[in-house]
BALOBA-1460 file (C-alpha; in Angstrom, 3 decimals):
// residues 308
<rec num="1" residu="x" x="128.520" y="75.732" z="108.781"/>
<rec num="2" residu="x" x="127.115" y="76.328" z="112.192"/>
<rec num="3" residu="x" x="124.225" y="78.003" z="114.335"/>
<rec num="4" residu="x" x="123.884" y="78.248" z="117.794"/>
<rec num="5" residu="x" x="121.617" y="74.967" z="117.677"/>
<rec num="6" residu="x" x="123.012" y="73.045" z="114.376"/>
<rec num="7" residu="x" x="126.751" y="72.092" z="114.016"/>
<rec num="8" residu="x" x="127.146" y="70.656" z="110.153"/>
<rec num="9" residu="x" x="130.960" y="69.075" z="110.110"/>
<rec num="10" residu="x" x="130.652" y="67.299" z="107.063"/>
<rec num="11" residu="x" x="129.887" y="67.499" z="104.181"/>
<rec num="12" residu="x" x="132.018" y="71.176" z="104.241"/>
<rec num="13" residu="x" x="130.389" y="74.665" z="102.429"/>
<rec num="14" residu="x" x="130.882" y="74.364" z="99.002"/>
<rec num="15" residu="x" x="132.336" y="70.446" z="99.156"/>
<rec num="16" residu="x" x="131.772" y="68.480" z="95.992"/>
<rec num="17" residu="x" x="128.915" y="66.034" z="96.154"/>
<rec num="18" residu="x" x="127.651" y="62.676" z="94.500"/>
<rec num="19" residu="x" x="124.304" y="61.913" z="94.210"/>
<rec num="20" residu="x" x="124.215" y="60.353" z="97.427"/>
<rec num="21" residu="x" x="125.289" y="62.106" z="100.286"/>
<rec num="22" residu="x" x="125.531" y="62.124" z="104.250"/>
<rec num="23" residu="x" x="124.937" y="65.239" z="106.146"/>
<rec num="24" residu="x" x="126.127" y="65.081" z="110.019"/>
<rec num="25" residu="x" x="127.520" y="66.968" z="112.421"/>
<rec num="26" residu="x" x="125.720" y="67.955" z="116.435"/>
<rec num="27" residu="x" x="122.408" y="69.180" z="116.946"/>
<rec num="28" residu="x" x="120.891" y="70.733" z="120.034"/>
<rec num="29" residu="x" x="117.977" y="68.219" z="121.443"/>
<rec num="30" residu="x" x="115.876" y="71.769" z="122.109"/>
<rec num="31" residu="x" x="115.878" y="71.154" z="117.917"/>
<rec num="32" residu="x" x="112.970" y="68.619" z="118.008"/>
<rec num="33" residu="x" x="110.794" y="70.591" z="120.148"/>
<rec num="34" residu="x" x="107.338" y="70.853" z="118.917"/>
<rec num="35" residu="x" x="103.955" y="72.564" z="119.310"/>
<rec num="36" residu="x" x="102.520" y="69.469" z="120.718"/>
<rec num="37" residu="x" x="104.924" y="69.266" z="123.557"/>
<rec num="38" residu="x" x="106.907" y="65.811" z="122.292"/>
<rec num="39" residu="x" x="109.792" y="65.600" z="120.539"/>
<rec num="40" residu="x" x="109.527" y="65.859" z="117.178"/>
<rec num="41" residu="x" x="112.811" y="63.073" z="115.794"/>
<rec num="42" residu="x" x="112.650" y="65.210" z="112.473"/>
<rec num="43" residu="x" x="115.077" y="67.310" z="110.264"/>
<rec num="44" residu="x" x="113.571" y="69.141" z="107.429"/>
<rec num="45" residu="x" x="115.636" y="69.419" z="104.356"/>
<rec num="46" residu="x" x="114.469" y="71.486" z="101.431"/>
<rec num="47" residu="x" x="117.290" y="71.358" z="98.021"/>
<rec num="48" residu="x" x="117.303" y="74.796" z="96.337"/>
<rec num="49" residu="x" x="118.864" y="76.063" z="93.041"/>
<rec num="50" residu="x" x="120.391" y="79.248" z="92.147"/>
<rec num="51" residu="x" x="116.977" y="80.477" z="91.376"/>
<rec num="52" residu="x" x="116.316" y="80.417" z="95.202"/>
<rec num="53" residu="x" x="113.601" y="77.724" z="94.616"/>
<rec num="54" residu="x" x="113.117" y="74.481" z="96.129"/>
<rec num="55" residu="x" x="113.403" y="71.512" z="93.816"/>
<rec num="56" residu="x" x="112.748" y="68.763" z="96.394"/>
<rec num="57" residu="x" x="112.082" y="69.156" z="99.831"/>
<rec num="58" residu="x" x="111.452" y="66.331" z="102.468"/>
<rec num="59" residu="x" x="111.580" y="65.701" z="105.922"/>
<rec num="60" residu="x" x="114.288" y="62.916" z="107.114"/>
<rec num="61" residu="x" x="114.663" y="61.287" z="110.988"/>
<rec num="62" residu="x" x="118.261" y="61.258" z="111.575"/>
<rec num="63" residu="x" x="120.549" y="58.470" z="113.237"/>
<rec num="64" residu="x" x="121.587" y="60.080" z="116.780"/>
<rec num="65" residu="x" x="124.053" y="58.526" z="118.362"/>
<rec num="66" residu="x" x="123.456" y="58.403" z="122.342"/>
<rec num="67" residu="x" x="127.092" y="57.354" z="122.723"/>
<rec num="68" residu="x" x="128.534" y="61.077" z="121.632"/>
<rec num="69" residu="x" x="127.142" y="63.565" z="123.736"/>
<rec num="70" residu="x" x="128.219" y="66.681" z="124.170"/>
<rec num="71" residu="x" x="126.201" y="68.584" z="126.971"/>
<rec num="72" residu="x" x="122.705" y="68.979" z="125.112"/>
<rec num="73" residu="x" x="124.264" y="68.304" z="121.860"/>
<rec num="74" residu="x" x="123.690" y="64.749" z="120.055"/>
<rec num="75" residu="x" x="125.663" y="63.695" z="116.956"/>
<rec num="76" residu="x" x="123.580" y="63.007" z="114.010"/>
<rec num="77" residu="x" x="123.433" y="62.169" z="110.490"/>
<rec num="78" residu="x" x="120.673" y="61.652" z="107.781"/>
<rec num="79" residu="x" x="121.691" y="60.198" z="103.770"/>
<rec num="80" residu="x" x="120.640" y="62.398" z="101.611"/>
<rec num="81" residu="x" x="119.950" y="61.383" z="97.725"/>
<rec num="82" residu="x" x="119.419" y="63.292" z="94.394"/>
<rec num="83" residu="x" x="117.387" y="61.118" z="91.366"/>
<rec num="84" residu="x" x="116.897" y="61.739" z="88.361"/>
<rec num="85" residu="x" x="113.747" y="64.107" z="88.537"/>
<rec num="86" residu="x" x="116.222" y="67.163" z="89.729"/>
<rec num="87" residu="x" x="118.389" y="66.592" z="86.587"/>
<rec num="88" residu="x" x="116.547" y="69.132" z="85.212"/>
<rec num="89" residu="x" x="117.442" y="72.110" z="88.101"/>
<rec num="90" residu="x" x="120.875" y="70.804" z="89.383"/>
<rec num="91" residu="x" x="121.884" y="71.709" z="85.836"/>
<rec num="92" residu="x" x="120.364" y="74.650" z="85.400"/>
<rec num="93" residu="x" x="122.182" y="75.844" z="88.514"/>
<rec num="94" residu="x" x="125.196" y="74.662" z="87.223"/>
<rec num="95" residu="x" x="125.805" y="72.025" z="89.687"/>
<rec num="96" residu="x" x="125.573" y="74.668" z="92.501"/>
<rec num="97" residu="x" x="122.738" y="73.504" z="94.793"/>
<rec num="98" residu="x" x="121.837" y="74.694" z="98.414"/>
<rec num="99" residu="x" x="120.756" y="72.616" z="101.236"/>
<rec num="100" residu="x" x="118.365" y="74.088" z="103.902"/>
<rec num="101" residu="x" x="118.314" y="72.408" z="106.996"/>
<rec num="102" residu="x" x="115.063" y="73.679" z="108.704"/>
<rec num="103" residu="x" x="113.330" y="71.952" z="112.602"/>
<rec num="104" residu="x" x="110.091" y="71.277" z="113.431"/>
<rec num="105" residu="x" x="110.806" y="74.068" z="116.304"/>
<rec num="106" residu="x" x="109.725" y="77.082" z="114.577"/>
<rec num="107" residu="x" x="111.731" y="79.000" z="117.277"/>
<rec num="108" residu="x" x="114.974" y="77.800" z="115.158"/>
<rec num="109" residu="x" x="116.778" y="79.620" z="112.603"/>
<rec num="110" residu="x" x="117.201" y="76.863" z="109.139"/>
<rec num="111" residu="x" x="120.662" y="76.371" z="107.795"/>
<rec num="112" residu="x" x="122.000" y="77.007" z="104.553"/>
<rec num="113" residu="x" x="124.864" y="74.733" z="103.138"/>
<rec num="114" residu="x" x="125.921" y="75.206" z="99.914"/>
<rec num="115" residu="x" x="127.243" y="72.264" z="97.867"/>
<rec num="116" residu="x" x="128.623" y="70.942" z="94.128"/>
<rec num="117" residu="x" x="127.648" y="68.309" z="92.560"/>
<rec num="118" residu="x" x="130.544" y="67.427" z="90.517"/>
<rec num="119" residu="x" x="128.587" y="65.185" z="87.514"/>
<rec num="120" residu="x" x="126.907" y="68.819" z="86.563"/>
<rec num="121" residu="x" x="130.028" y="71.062" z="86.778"/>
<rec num="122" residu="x" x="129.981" y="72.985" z="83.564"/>
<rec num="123" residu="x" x="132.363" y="75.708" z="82.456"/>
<rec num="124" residu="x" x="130.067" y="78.240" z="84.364"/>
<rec num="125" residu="x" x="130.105" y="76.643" z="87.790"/>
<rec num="126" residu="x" x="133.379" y="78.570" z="88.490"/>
<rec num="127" residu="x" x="132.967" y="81.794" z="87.617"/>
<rec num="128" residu="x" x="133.434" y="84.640" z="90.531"/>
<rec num="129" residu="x" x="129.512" y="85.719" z="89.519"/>
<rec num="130" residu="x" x="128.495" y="82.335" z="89.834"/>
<rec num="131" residu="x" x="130.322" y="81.425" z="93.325"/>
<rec num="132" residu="x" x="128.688" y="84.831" z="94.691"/>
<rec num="133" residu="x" x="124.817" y="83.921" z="93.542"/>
<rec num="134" residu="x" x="125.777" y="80.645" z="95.162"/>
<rec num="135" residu="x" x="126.717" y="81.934" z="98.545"/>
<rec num="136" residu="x" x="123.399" y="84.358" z="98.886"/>
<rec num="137" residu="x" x="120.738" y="81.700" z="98.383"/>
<rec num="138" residu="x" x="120.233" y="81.394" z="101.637"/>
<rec num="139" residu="x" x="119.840" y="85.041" z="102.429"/>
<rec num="140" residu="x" x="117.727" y="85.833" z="99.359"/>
<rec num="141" residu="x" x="115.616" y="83.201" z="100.784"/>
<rec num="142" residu="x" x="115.072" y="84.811" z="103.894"/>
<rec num="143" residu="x" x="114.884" y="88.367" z="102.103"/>
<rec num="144" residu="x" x="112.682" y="86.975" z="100.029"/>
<rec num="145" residu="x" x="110.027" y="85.808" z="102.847"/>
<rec num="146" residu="x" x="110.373" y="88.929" z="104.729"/>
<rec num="147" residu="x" x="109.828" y="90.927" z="102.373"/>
<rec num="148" residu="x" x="106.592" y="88.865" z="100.755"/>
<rec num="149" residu="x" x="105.544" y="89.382" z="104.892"/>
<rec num="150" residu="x" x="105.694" y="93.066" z="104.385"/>
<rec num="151" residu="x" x="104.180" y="93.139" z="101.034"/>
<rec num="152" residu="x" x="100.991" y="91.265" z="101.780"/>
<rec num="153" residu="x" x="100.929" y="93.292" z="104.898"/>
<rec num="154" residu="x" x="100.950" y="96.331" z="103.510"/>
<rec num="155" residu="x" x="98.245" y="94.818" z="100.504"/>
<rec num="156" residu="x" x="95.888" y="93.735" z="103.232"/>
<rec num="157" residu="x" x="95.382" y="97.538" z="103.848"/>
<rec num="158" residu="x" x="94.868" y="98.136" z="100.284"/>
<rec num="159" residu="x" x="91.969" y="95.222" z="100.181"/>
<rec num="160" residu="x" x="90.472" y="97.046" z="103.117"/>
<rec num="161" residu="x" x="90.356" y="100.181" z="100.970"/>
<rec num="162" residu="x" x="89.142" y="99.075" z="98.360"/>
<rec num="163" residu="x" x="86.470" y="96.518" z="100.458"/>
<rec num="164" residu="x" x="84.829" y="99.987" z="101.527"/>
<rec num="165" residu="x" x="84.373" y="101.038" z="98.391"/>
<rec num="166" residu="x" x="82.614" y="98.193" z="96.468"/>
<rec num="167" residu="x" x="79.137" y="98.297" z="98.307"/>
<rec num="168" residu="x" x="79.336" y="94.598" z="99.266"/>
<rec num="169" residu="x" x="80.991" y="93.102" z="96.281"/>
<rec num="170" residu="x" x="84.052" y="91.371" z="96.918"/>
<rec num="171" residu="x" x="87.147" y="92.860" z="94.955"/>
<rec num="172" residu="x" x="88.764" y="90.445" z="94.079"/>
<rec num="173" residu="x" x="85.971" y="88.820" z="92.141"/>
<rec num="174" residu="x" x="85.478" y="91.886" z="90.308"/>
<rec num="175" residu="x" x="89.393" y="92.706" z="89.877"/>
<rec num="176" residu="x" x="92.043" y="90.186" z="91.196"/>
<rec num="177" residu="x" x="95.032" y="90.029" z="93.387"/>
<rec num="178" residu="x" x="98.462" y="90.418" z="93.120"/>
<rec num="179" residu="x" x="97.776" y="91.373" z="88.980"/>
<rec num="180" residu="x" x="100.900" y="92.447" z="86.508"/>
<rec num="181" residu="x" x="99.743" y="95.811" z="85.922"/>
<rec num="182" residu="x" x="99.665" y="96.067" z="81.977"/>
<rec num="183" residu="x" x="101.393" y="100.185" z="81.609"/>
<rec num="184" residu="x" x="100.754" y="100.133" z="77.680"/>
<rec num="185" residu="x" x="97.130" y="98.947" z="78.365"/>
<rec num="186" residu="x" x="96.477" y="102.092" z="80.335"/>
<rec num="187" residu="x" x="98.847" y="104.642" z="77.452"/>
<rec num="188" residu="x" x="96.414" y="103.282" z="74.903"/>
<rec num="189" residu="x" x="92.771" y="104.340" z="76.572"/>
<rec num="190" residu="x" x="94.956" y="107.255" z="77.899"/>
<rec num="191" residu="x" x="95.579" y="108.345" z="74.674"/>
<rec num="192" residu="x" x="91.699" y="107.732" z="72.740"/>
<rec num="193" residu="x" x="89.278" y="110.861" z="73.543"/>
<rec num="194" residu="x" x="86.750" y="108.827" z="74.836"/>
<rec num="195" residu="x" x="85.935" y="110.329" z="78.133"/>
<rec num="196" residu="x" x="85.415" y="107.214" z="80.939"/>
<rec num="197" residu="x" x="84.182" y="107.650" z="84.277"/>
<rec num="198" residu="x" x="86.208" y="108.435" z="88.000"/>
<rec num="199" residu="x" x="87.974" y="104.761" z="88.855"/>
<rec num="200" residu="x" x="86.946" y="104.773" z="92.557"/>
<rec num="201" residu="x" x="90.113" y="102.384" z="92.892"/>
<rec num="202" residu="x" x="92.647" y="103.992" z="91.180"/>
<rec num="203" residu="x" x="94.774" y="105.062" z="94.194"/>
<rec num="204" residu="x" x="94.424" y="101.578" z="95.620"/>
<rec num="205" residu="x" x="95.593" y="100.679" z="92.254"/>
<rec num="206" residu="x" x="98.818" y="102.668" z="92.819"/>
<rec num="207" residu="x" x="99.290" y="101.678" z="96.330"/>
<rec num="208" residu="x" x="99.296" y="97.818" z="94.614"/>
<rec num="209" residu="x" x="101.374" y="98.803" z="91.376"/>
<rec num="210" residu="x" x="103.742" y="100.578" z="93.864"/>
<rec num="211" residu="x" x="104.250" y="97.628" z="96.386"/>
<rec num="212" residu="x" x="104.247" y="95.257" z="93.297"/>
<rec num="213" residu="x" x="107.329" y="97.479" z="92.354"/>
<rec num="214" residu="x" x="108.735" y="97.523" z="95.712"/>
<rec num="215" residu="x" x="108.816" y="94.135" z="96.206"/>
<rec num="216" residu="x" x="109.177" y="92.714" z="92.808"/>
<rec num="217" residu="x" x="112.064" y="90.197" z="93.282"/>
<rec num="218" residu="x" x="110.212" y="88.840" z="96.275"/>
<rec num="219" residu="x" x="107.077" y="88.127" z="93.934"/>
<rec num="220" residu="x" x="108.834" y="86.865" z="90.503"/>
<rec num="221" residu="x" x="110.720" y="84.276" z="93.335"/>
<rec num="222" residu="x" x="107.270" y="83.504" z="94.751"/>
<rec num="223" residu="x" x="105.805" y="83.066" z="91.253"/>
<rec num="224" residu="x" x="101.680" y="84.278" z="89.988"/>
<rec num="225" residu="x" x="99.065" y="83.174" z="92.349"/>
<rec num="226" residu="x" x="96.338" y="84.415" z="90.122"/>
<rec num="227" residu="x" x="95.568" y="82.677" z="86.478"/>
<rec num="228" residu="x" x="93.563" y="84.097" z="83.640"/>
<rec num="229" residu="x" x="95.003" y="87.898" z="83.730"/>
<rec num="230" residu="x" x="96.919" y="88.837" z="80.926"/>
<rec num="231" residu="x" x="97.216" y="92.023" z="81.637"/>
<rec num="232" residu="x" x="95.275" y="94.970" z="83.966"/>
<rec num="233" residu="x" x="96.527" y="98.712" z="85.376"/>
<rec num="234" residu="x" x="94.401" y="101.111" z="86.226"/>
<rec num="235" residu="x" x="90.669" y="99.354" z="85.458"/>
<rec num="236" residu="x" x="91.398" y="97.984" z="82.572"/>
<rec num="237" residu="x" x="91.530" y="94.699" z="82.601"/>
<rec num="238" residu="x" x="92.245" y="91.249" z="79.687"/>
<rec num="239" residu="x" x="91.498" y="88.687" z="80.931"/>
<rec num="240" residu="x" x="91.017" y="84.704" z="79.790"/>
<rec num="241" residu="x" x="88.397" y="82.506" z="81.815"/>
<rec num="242" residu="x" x="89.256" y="78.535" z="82.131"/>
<rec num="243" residu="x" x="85.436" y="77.525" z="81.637"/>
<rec num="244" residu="x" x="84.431" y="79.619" z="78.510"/>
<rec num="245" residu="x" x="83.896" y="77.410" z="75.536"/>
<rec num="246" residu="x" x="85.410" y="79.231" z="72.560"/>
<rec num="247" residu="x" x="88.592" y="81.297" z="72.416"/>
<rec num="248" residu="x" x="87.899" y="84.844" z="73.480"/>
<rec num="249" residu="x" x="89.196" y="86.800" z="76.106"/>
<rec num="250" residu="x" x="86.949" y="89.719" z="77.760"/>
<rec num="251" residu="x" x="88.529" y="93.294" z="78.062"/>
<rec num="252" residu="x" x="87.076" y="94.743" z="81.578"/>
<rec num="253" residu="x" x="86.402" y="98.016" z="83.312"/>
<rec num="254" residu="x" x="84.847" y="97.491" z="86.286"/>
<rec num="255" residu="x" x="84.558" y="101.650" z="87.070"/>
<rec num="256" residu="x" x="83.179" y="102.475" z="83.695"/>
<rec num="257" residu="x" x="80.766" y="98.903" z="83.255"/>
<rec num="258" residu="x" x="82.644" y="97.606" z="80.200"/>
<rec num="259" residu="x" x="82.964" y="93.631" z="79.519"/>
<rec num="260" residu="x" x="83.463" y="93.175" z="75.844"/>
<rec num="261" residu="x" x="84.770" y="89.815" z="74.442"/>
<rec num="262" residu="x" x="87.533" y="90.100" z="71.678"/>
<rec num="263" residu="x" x="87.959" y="86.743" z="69.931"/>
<rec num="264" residu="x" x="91.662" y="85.401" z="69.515"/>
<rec num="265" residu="x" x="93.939" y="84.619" z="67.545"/>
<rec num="266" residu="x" x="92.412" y="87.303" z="65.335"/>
<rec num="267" residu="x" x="91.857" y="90.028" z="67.714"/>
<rec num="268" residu="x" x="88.528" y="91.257" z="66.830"/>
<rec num="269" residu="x" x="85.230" y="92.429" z="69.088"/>
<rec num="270" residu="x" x="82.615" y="89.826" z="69.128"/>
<rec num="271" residu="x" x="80.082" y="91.498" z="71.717"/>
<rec num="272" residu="x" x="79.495" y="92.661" z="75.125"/>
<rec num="273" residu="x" x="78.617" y="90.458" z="78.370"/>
<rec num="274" residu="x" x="76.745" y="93.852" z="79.431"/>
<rec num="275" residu="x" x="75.640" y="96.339" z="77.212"/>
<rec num="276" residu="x" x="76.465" y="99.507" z="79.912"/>
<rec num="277" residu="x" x="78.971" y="100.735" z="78.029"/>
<rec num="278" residu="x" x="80.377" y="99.953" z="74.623"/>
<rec num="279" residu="x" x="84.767" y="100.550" z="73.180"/>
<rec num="280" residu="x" x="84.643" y="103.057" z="70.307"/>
<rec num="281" residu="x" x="86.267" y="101.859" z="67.196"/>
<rec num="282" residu="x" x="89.821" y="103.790" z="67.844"/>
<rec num="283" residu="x" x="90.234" y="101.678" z="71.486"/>
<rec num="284" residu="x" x="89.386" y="98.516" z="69.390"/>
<rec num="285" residu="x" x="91.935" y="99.165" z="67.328"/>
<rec num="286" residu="x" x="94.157" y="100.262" z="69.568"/>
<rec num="287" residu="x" x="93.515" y="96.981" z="71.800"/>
<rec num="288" residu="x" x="94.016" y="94.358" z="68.767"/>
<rec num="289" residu="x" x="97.482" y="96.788" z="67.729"/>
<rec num="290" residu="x" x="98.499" y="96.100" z="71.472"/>
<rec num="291" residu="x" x="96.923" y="92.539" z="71.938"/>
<rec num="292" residu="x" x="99.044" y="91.154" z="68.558"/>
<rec num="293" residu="x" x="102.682" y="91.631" z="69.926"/>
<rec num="294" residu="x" x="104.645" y="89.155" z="70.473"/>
<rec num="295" residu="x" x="105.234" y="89.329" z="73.921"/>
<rec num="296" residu="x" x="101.080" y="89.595" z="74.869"/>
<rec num="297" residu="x" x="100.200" y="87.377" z="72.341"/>
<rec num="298" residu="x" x="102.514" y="84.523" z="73.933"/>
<rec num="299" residu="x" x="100.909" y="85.581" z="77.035"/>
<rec num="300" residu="x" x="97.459" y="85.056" z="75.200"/>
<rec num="301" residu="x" x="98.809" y="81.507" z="73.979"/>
<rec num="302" residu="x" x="99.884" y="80.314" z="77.428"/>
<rec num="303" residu="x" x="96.511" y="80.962" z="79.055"/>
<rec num="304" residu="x" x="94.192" y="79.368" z="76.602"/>
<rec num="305" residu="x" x="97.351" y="76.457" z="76.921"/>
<rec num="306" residu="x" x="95.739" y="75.902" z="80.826"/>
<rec num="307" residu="x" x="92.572" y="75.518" z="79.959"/>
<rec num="308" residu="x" x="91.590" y="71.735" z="80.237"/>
């Protein structure tokens, strides 16, 4: 497993492990470069699972030894140790972990090694699906961050757009970022014959569900940044805040001025934040029928869960 700046000789790709481990091989001395213009002595290693997610990360200073030299590569090693708080993922992966060797250079290119450790074989490990999700962590990983570059690139545009349209309110105070769009929130109001109001956002809406779609593997491997939405497309938004007092959650429209507060586990309208606009009786009906299944209402359950 080599790069043009990072030799790793042993262990080998793939090479059964125990929990404690050396890594060595030669390293370019351009590896320690840093931004501050002295050597930084440090190798970065970050253990990932098949997931593609780090499960312990650390930096390490490595033994160099000044006797083997080989131009303006140094031999090195670091020891490397799994405890007993990444049970939990080694096993999940099957025993099949991933070692990324990154520099404090940010010029260099990380390393991916793939290892085994033995103890967590199970009859999975070998299978040809397994060995083949084993060898792409590494470029997932880098898929992964290029394409969460392009996505908030492209959602930095849509923030723009919708910044010029909310007369000096901030968006995402009034609507959130990177939301799960809820589709059978929207086919519900879609289908009452309640009449609501132009959405001035609802093709920045699209632009976001689109790019959410685009680049969905990229986000469900980042995991949510935003807490308290339940589920929002097109306006309509559920939504549970961490300081309220009592369980309720507020159902939002920010285009047509609706904030009414359903109370849970029951499902039923208490009142309204703001009296603007009120839900007709066939979209509160509609809301609990949608609100009670069993996938939203474990969503419902988990978010009251955070609150402290």
């Amino acid at each position: 497993m080599k790069n043009k700046f990072i030799e790793i000789n042993s262990p080998e790709s793939f090479a059964y492990i125990g929990a404690k481990f050396t890594v060595s091989g030669w390293v370019h001395l351009s590896w320690f470069d840093s931004d501050t213009g002295r050597p930084d002595w440090r190798i970065f290693v970050d253990y990932l699972g098949l997931d593609v997610k780090v499960f312990k990360g650390g930096s390490e200073h490595p033994r160099l030894d000044d006797q083997n030299v080989r131009g303006d590569k140094i031999y090195f090693s670091i020891n490397c140790e799994l405890d007993y708080l990444n049970i939990h993922f080694i096993k999940k992966s099957h025993g099949r972990i991933t070692l990324k060797i990154g520099s404090p250079n940010k010029a260099m290119t990380s390393i991916y090694l793939p290892l085994v450790v033995k103890q967590f074989e199970t009859t999975a490990t070998g299978r040809p699906e397994i060995l083949i999700e084993h060898s792409e962590v590494g470029k997932k990983e880098i898929q992964y961050e290029q394409d969460l570059r392009e996505y908030y690139k492209e959602m930095q545009k849509v923030y723009e757009s919708r910044a010029s349209k909310d007369h000096g309110k901030d968006y995402r105070y009034l609507y959130g970022d990177n939301t799960t769009m809820g589709f059978e929130i929207f086919q519900l109001i879609e289908e009452d014959t309640e009449k609501f109001d132009e959405y001035a956002y609802s093709l920045d809406d699209q632009r976001e569900q689109d790019l959410n779609e685009r680049y969905k593997d990229a986000l469900e491997w980042r995991g949510p940044l935003l807490r308290g939405i339940v589920s929002q497309f097109n306006g309509f938004e559920l939504r549970v805040y961490s300081n309220d007092h009592d369980k309720h959650f507020h159902v939002i429209h920010m285009g047509k001025g609706i904030d009414a507060r359903f109370s849970f586990p029951d499902i039923r309208l208490i009142d309204y934040k703001s009296f603007k606009t009120t839900i007709g009786s066939r979209v509160e009906k509609k809301i609990r029928e949608y609100c009670l299944q069993p996938e939203i209402f474990k969503k419902f359950e988990k978010e009251f869960a955070k609150r402290p």
